[in-house]
C-alpha positions in Angstrom: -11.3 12.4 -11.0 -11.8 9.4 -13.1 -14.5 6.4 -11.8 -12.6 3.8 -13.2 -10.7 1.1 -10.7 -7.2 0.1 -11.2 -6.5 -3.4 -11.8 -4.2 -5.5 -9.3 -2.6 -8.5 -10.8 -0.2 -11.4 -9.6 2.3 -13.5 -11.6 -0.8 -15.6 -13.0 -2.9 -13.4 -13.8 -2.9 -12.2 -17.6 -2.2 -8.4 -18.2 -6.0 -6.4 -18.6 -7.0 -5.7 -22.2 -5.0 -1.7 -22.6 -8.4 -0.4 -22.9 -8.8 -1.1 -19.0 -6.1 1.7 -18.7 -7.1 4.8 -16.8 -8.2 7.7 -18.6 -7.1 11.4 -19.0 -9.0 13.0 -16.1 -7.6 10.1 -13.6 -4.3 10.6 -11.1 -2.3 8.5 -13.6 -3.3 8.7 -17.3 -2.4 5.2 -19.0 -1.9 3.1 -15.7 -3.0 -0.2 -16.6 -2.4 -2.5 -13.6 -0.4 -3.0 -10.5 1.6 -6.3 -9.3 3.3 -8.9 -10.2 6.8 -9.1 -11.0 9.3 -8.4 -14.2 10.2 -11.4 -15.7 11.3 -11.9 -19.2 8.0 -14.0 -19.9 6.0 -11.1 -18.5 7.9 -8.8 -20.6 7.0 -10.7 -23.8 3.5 -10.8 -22.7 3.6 -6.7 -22.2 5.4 -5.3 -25.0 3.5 -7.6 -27.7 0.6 -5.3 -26.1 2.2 -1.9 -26.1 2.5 -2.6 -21.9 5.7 -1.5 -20.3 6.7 -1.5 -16.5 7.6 1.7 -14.6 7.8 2.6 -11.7 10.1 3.7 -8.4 11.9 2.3 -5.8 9.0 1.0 -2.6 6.4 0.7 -5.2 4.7 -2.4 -6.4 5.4 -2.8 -10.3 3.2 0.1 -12.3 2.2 -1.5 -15.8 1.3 1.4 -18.6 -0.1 1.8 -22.0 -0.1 5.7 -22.8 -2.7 7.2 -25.1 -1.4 9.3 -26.9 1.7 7.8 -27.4 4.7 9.0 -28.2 6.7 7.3 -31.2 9.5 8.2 -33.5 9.1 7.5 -37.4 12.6 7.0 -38.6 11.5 8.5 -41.7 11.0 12.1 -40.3 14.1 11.6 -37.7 15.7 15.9 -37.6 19.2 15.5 -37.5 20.4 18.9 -36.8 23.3 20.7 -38.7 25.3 20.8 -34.9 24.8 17.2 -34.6 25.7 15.8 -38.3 28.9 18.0 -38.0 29.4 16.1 -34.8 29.1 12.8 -36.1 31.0 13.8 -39.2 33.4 14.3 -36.7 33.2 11.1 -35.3 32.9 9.0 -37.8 36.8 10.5 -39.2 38.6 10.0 -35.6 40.3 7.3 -35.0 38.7 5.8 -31.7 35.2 6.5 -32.3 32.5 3.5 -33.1 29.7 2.5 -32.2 28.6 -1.1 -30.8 25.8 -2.9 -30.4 24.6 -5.0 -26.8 28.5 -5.1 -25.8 27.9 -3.8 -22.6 24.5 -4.2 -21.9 24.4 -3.9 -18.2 26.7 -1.0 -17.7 24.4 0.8 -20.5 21.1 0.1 -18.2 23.0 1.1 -14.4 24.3 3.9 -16.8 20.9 4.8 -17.7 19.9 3.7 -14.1 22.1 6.4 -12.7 21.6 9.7 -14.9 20.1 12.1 -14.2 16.4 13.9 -15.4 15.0 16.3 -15.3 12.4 17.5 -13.5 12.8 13.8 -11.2 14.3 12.4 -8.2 16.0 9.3 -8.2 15.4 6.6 -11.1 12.7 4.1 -12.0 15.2 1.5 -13.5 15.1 -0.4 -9.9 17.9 -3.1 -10.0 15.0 -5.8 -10.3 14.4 -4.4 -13.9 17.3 -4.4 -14.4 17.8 -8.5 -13.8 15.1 -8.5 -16.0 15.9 -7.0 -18.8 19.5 -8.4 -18.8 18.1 -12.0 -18.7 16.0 -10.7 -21.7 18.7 -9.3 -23.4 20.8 -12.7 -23.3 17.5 -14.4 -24.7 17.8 -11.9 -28.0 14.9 -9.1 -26.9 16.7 -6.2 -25.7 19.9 -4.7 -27.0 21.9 -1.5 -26.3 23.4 1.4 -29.1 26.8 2.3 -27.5 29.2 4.9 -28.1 32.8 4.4 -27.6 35.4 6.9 -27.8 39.2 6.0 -27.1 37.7 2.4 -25.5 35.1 4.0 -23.5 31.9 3.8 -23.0 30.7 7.8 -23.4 27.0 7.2 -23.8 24.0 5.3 -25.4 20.7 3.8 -24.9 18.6 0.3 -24.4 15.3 -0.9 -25.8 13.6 -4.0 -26.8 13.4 -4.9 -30.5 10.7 -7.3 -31.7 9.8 -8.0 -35.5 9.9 -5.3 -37.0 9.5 -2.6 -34.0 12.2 -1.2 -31.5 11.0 0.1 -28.6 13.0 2.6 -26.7 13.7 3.0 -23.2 16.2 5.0 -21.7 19.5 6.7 -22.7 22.2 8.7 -20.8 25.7 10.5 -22.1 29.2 10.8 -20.2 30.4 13.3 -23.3 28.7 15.7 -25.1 25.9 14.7 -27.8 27.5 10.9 -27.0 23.8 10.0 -26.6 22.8 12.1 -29.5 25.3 10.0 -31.8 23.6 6.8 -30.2 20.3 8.0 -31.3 21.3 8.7 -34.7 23.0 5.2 -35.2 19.7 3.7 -34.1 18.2 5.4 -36.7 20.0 4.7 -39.6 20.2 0.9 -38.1 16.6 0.6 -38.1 16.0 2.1 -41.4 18.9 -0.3 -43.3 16.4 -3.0 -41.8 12.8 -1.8 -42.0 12.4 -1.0 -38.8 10.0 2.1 -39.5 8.8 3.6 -35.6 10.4 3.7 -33.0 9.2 4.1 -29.4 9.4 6.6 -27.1 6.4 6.2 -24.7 5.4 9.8 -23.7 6.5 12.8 -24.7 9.5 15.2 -24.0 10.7 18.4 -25.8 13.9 16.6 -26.3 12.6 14.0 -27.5 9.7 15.8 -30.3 12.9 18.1 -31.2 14.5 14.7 -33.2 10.5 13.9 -35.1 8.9 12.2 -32.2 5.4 12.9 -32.4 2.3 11.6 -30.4 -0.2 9.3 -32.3 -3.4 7.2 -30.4 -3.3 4.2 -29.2 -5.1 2.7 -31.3 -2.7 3.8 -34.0 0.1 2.7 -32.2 -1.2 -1.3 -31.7 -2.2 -1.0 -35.3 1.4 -0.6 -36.1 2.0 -3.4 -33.7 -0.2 -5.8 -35.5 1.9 -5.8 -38.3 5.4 -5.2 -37.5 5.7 -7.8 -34.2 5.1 -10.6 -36.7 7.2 -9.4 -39.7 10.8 -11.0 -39.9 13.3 -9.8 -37.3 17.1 -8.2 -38.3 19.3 -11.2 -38.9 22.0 -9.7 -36.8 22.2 -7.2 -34.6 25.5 -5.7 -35.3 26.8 -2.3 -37.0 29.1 -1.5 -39.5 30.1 2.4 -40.7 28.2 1.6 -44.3 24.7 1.7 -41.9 25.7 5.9 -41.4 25.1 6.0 -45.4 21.2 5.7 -44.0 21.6 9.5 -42.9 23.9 10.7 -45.6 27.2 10.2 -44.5 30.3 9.1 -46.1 32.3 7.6 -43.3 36.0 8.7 -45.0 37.4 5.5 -45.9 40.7 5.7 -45.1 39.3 5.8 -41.1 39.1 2.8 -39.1 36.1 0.5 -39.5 
């Protein structure tokens, strides 16, 4: 077991340097500090360091900064044949599109509320999720949706700054509804230079789409210069954004 001390902090107290985090060979690799609550100014402060909260219900607020971490160049993003004849499919029946930050909140308690594998119950505690919808109506965090005959069938959250979307959770009501979510992202982020994407830590799922681990160090490098580069002008979507991944939405479906 690891020597190193974790850090407890309270609402005034700046987040530790991410080198602070525990190591490797300690209970929780990448715990940084402990206390304090979520608050959209606390969530600026953390995610302009690579810091995001997580934790479960009756614990004080965990504060992490993974190494490796787990990221998603657009550029290498797998769409599979299954799923490009899916959204092929989608994109030419009537009652399919995809929004953006429509319906934040019922994306996050829709997150909130899926299942995972491999855990019981949920980390996003209704106190995170206060905070991240008071972010969201300040511009930070935004939700991918799919809709299909005016319902919401699946989608995902994260926290776009600069140049850099960092994702958080996602969850699907139909089949491959998140999937299609995913892929929108995508395409949306490379029409506007967004080039990585986060993903934290690593899943199977998640590597099977490009995800791939890189250090730290790599990681806040690619910080440094995307959080200060110019952010989209709008976070919307149109069907000409699916052109990112190939597609040629049939024009004479609905836009």
């Amino acid at each position: 077991m690891s020597s190193q001390t974790l850090l407890w902090i309270d609402d005034t107290t700046p987040l530790p340097p991410t080198h602070r985090a525990l190591g490797p060979h300690s209970d929780a690799p990448g715990l940084l500090a402990a206390g304090g609550s979520v608050t959209p100014r606390r969530l600026e402060e953390a995610y302009h360091a690579g810091v995001f909260p997580w934790y479960s219900p009756g614990q004080p607020t965990l504060w992490w900064s993974p190494d490796p971490r787990m990221v998603l160049p657009v550029a290498e993003f797998k769409l599979a044949p299954s799923l490009r004849k899916t959204i092929r499919r989608f994109l030419r029946t009537s009652g399919c599109e995809i929004r953006i930050d429509s319906a934040f909140r019922r994306v996050m308690e829709a997150c909130a509320s899926a299942p995972r594998e491999g855990q019981h119950g949920t980390w996003i505690v209704p106190e995170l999720i206060e905070a991240y919808v008071a972010w969201h109506r300040a511009g930070r965090a935004h939700s991918f949706e799919t809709w299909i005959d005016g319902e919401l069938a699946g989608g995902l959250y994260g926290v776009g700054i600069g140049r850099m979307f960092y994702g958080e959770s996602m969850f699907t009501r139909r089949t491959d509804a998140s999937k299609i979510a995913l892929a929108a992202l995508v395409a949306f982020c490379r029409a506007h230079g967004i080039t990585l994407i986060d993903c934290q830590q690593y899943t199977q799922h998640l590597a099977s789409f490009g995800a791939r681990e890189i250090s730290r160090r790599a990681f806040e490098a690619h910080l440094a210069r995307a959080l200060p580069a110019a952010a989209p002008a709008a976070w919307t979507y149109h069907r000409g954004l699916w052109g990112q991944l190939g597609f040629e939405p049939d024009p004479a479906a609905p836009a």
